[in-house]
N, C-alpha and C positions, 0 to 999 in steps of 0.2 A: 504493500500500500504506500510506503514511504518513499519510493521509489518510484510509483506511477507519480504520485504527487509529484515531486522534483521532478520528472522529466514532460510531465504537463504545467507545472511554475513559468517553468526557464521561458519557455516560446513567449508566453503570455506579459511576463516581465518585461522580456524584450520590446512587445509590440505597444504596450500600455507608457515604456520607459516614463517612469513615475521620475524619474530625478532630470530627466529634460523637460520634463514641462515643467519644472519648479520656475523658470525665470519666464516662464511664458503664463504663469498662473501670477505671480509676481506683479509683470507688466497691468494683467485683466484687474487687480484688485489693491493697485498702488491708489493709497490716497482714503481707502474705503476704514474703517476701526476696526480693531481687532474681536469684540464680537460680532459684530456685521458679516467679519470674515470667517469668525468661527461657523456662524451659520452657513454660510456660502460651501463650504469645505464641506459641512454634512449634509446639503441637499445634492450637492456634485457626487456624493458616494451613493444616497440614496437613489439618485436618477440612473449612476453607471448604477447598481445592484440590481434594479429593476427591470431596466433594458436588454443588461448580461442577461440574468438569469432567464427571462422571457425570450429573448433570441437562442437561449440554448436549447429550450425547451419547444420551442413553436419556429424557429426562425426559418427553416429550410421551406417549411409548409407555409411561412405567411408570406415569402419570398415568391415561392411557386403561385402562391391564387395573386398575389396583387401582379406576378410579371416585372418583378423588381430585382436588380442585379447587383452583384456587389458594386460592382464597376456605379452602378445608377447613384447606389449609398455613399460612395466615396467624392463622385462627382457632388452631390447637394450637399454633403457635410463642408468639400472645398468650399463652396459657394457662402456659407456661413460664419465660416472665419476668414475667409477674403474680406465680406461683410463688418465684420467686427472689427477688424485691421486697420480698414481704410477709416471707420468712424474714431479709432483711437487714433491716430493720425493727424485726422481733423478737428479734433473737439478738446481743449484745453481740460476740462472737467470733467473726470471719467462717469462722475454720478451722475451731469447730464450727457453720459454718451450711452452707458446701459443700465438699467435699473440695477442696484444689488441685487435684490430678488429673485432676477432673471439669471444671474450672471452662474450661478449651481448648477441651472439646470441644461440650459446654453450659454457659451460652450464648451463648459468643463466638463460638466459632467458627462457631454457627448457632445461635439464627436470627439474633445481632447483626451477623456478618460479611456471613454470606451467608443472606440473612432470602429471605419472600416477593417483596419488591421487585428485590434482584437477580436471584431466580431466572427471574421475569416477564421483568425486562429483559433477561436474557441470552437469554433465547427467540426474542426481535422483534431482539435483536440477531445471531439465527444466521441468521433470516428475512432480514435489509436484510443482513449483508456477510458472511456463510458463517460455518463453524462455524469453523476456524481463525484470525479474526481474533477471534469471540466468546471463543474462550480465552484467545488473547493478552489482549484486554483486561480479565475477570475475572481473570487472575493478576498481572498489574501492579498491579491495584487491591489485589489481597490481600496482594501483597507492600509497598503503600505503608500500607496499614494494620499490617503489622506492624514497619515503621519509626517511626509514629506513636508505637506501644503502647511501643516499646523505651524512647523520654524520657519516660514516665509519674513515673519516679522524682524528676526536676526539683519537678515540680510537690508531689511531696509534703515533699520538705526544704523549699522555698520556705511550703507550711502548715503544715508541723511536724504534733505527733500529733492536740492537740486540733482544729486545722483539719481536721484530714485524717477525721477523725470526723464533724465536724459533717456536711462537707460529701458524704459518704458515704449521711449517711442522707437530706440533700437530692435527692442524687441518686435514692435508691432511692425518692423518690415519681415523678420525674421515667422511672424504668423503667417502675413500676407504670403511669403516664399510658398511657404508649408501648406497653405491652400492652394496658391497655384498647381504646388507639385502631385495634391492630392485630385485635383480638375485631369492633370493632365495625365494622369495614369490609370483614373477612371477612364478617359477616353481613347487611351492606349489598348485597352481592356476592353474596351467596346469595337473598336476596329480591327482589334487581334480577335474576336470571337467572330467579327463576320466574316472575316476570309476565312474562318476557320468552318462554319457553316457553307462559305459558297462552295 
């Protein structure tokens, strides 16, 4: 058992990489309070927990009736942090660029937590060691990411405000990248499966 575990962990660790989104989770919630952010952190685990679990459990069948690809998932997730990039970009005031509120459940909680990538790899991971260890190990993963998110706060006394600004909107080219890249391999994906049909 400990064994299927650790070798259904690793993929998922990989693809969720809970310690590279820390500066990009950082950039989305510079400026907001620390419990505002507490809350932020547990609605971002509760939204990934909800969507894992339910995509492991239903996700091949809700895929199959709605006619939805992963490539489709990847492409509209890019499309939302493209979104969010260009408003952190533009807008001095993060609170009025996206509500706290919102900020849990998009985009952290999906598609950064649990994006196209994990949801893929939890698939091949229900495939190799049952659905019961694929849970386990997307909830470990979710849970270590939102340990990660909890010392964000270090990092911002350690830049103070002017850092924590600059390096805010470094980040937010650094989103926008990362949505592009996810645009553009969803539709790699979508053009590699139609020659692959014709």
């Amino acid at each position: 058992m400990g064994k299927e575990f650790l070798l259904a962990f690793i993929p998922i660790f990989v693809a969720v990489d809970a310690v590279g989104l820390l500066p990009i989770f950082t950039g989305l919630t510079q400026g907001i309070s620390r419990p505002t952010r507490n809350k932020i952190i547990y609605q971002s685990m509760i939204t990934a927990v909800c969507l894992a679990i339910g995509f492991i459990l239903m996700g091949r069948l809700v895929f199959k009736f709605l006619g939805i690809t992963v490539a489709d998932f990847m492409i509209a997730g890019g499309a939302i942090l493209f979104c969010i990039a260009i408003m952190d970009l533009l807008v001095q005031n993060k609170q009025e660029r996206l509500p706290p509120e919102e900020l849990g459940a998009v985009p952290i909680g999906t598609p950064l937590i649990i994006g196209p990538a994990v949801l893929t790899t939890s698939l091949i991971t229900v495939d190799q060691h049952g659905t019961f260890i694929a849970a386990c190990a997307v909830l470990a993963n979710i849970l270590l990411a939102g340990i990660v998110f909890t010392f964000t706060g270090g990092l911002i006394r350690v830049l103070g405000k002017a850092g924590a600004n600059a390096l805010s909107k470094v980040l937010s080219l650094f989103l926008a990248a990362i949505a592009v890249m996810m645009v553009r391999r969803g539709v790699l994906q979508i053009i590699a499966a139609h020659f692959a049909a014709g």
